[in-house]
C-alpha positions as CSV (number, residue, x, y, z in Angstrom):
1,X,-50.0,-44.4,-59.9
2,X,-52.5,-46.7,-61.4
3,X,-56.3,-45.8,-60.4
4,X,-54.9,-43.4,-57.7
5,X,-54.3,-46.4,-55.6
6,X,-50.9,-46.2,-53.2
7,X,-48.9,-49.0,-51.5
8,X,-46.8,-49.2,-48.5
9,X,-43.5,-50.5,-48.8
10,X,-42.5,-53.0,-46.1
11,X,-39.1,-53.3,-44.8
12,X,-37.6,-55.3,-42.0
13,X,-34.1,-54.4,-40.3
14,X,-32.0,-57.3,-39.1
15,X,-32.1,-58.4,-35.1
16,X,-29.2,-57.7,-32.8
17,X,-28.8,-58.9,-29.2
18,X,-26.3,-58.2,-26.8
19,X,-25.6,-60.4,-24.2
20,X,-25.4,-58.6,-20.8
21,X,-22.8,-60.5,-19.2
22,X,-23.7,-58.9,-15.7
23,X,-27.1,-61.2,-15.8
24,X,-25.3,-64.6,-18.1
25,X,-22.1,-65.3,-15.9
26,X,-23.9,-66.0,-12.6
27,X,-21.8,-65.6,-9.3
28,X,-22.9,-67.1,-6.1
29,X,-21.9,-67.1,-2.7
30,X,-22.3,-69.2,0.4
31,X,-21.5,-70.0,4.0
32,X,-22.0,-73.3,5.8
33,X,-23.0,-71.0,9.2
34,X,-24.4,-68.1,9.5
35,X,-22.9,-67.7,13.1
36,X,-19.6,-68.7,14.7
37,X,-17.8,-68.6,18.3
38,X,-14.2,-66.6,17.9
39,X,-11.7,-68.9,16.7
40,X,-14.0,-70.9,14.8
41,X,-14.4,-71.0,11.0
42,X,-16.8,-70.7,8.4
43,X,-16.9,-72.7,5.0
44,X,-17.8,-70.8,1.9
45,X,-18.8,-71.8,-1.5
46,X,-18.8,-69.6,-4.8
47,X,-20.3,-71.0,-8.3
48,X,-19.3,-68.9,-10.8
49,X,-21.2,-70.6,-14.3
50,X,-21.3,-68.7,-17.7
51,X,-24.4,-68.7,-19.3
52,X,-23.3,-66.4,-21.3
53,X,-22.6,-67.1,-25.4
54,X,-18.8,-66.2,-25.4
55,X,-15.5,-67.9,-23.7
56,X,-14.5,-66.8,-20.6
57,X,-10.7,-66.4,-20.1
58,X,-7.9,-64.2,-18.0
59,X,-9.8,-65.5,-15.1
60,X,-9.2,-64.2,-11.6
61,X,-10.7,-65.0,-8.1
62,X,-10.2,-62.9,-5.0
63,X,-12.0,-62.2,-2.1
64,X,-12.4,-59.0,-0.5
65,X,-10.3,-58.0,3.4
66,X,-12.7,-58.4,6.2
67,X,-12.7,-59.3,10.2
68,X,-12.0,-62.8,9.2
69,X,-8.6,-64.8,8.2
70,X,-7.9,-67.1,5.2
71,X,-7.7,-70.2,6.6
72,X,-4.2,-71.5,4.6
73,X,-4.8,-74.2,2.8
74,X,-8.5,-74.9,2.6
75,X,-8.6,-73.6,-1.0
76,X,-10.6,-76.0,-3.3
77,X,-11.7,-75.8,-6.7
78,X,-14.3,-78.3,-8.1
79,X,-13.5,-80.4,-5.1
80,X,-9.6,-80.5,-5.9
81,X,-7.0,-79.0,-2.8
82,X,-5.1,-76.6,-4.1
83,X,-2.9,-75.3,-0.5
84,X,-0.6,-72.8,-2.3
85,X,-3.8,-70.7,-3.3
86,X,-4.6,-67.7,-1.6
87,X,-7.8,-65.8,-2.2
88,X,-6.7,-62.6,-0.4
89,X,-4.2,-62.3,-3.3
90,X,-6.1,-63.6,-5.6
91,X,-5.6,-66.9,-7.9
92,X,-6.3,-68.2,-11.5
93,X,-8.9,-69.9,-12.3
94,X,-9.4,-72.3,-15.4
95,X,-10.9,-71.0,-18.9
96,X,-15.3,-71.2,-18.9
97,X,-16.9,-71.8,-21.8
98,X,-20.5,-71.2,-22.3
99,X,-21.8,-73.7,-19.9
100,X,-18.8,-74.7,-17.9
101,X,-19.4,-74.1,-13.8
102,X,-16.5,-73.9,-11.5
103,X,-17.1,-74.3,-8.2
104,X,-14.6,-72.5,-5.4
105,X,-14.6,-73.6,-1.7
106,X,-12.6,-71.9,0.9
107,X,-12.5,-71.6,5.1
108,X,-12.2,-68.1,7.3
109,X,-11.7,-68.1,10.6
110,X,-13.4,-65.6,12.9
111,X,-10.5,-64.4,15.4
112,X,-11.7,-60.9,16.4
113,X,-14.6,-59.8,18.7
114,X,-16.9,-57.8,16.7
115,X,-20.2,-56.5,17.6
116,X,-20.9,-56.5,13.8
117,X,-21.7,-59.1,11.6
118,X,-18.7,-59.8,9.0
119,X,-20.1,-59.2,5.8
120,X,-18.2,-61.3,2.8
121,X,-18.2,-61.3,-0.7
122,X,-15.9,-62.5,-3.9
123,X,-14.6,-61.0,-6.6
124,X,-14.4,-62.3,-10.5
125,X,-12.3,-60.9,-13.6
126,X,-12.3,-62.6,-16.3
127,X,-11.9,-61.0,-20.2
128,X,-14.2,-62.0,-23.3
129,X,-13.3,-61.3,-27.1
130,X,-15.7,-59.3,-28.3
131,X,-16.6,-59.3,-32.0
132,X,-16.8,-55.6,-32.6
133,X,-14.2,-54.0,-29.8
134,X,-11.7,-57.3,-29.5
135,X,-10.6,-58.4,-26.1
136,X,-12.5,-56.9,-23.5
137,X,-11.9,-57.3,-19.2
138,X,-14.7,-57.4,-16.5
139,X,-14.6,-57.4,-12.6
140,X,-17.9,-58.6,-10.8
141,X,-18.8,-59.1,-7.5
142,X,-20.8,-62.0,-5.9
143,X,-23.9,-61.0,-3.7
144,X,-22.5,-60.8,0.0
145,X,-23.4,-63.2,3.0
146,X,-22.9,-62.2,6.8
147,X,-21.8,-64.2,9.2
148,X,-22.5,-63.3,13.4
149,X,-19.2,-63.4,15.8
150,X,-20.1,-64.9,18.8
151,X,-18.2,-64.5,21.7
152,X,-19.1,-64.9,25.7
153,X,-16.5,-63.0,28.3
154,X,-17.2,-61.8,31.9
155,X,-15.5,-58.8,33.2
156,X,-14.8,-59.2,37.2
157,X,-13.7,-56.4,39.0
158,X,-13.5,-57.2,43.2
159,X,-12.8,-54.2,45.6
160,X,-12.7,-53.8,49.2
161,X,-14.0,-51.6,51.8
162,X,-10.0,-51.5,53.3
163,X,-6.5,-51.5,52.7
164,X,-5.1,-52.0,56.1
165,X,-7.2,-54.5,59.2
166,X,-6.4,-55.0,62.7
167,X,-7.4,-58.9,64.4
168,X,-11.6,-58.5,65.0
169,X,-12.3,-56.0,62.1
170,X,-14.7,-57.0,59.1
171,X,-13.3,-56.1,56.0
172,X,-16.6,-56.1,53.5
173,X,-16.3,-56.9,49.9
174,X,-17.7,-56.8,46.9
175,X,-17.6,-58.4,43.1
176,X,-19.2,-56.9,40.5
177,X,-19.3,-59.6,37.0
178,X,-20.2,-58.1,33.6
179,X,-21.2,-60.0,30.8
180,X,-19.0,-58.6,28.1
181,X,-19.8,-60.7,25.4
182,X,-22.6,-60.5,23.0
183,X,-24.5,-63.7,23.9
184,X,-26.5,-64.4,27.3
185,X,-24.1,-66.4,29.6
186,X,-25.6,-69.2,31.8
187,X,-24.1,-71.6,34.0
188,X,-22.4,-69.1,36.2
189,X,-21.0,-70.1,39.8
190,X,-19.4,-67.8,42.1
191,X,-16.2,-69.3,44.3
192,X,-14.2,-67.0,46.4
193,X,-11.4,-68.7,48.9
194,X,-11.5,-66.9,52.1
195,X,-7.9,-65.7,52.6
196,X,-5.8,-67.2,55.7
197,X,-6.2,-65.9,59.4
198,X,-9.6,-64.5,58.0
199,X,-13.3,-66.3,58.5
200,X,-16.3,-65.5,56.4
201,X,-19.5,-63.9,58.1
202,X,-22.7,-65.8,58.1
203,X,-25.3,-64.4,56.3
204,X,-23.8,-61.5,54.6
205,X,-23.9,-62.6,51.2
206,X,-26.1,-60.2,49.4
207,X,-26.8,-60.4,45.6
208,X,-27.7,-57.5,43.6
209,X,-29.0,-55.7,47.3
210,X,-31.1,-59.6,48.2
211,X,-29.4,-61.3,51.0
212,X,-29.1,-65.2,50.5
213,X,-28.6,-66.2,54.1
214,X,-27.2,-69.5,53.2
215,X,-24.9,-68.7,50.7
216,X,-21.2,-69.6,51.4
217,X,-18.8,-68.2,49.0
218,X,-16.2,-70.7,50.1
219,X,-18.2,-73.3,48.7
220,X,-19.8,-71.6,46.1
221,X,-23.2,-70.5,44.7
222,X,-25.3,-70.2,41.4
223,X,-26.0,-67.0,40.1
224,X,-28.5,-66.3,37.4
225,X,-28.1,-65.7,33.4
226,X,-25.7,-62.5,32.8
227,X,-27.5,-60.8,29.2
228,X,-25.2,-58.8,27.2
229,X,-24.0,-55.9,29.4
230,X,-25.4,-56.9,32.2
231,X,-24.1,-56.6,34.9
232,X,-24.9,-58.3,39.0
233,X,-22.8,-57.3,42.5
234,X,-22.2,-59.8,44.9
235,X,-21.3,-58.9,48.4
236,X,-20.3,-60.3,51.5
237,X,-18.1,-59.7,54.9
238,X,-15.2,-61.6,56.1
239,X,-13.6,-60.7,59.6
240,X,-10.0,-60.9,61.0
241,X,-8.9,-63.7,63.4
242,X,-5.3,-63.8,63.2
């Protein structure tokens, strides 16, 4: 080598990129609510847009079984009714090229009491042709969304002190309401029709042990907010006359 002098040689590979389809076909889901009363519904939206460089086809949308019904024939996609489509089962969706969004809109109804929240989410196949390996399939799931079930029942149960009375006894009862639901319930008022050839005894009503002298269960009385599980025991005397 000339003069003892040495040189590098310089060479550059070409670039290669792959496109993580994972990351480039975005999936997105929604709900309208993120709480509902039993027998109410919920609206949700899924964008599915491919940002990806390659054609997405052999589309398929489902959604996966949870505490919730398909509400038949709420199906829309890109603001179009389509009432034969059922997401449960799954449905075709149109051929995405890079760019192209479709937009999926569809009702559940909540019609069970649950303590948890229903958690949601959507389901995408679609296949792309890949260069090197041909046609190639995909299934992706959208994030998930939860929606609360709220519900607001009272459990009453009444007993009394005695199955059989003579004409002058008291018979002494007493109502115990528990708030089975999982929401605070308010507004209660507590009604009890004395039964014939009975009379109701002045100042025995006692709430929760506290006697409310002027309490009348005949013509009824507020109680106070019932939290979930709670529970409060109203009692009072009637007495014989017939």
């Amino acid at each position: 080598m000339p003069n003892g002098k040495r040189f590098a040689e310089k060479t550059e590979s070409n670039a290669v990129n792959t496109d993580i389809l994972s990351y480039s076909v975005l999936k997105e889901i929604r709900s309208d609510k993120t709480a509902v009363r039993v027998g109410n519904n919920a609206v949700y939206t899924v964008t599915v847009t491919n940002n990806s460089a390659a054609k997405l086809f052999n589309n398929l949308f489902s959604i996966s079984r949870s505490n919730a019904s398909f509400e038949t024939g709420s199906v829309k996609i890109n603001g179009d009714v389509q009432p034969t489509y059922d997401p449960v089962r799954g449905f075709a969706l149109p051929d995405l090229n890079p760019g192209d969004t479709v937009v999926i809109e569809y009702k559940l109804k909540a019609d069970k009491q649950i303590s948890m929240p229903i958690t949601h989410f959507a389901t995408l196949h679609y296949t792309v042709n890949d260069p090197a390996r041909g046609n190639v399939n995909y299934a992706e799931n959208t994030d998930t969304v939860s929606l609360i079930v709220i519900y607001d029942n009272l459990s009453v149960i009444k007993t009394v002190d005695k199955s059989f009375a003579c004409k002058g006894e008291k018979l002494h009862y007493t109502v115990k309401i528990t708030n089975i639901g999982n929401t605070t319930k308010n507004g209660l008022i507590f009604i009890y029709p004395i039964p014939i050839g009975t009379e109701f005894v002045e100042n025995s009503i006692r709430i929760d042990g506290t006697v409310y002298s002027v309490y009348n269960p005949e013509t009824g009385f507020v109680l106070r907010g019932l939290a979930p599980n709670e529970t409060t025991a109203i009692e009072f005397d009637i007495k014989v006359v017939n």
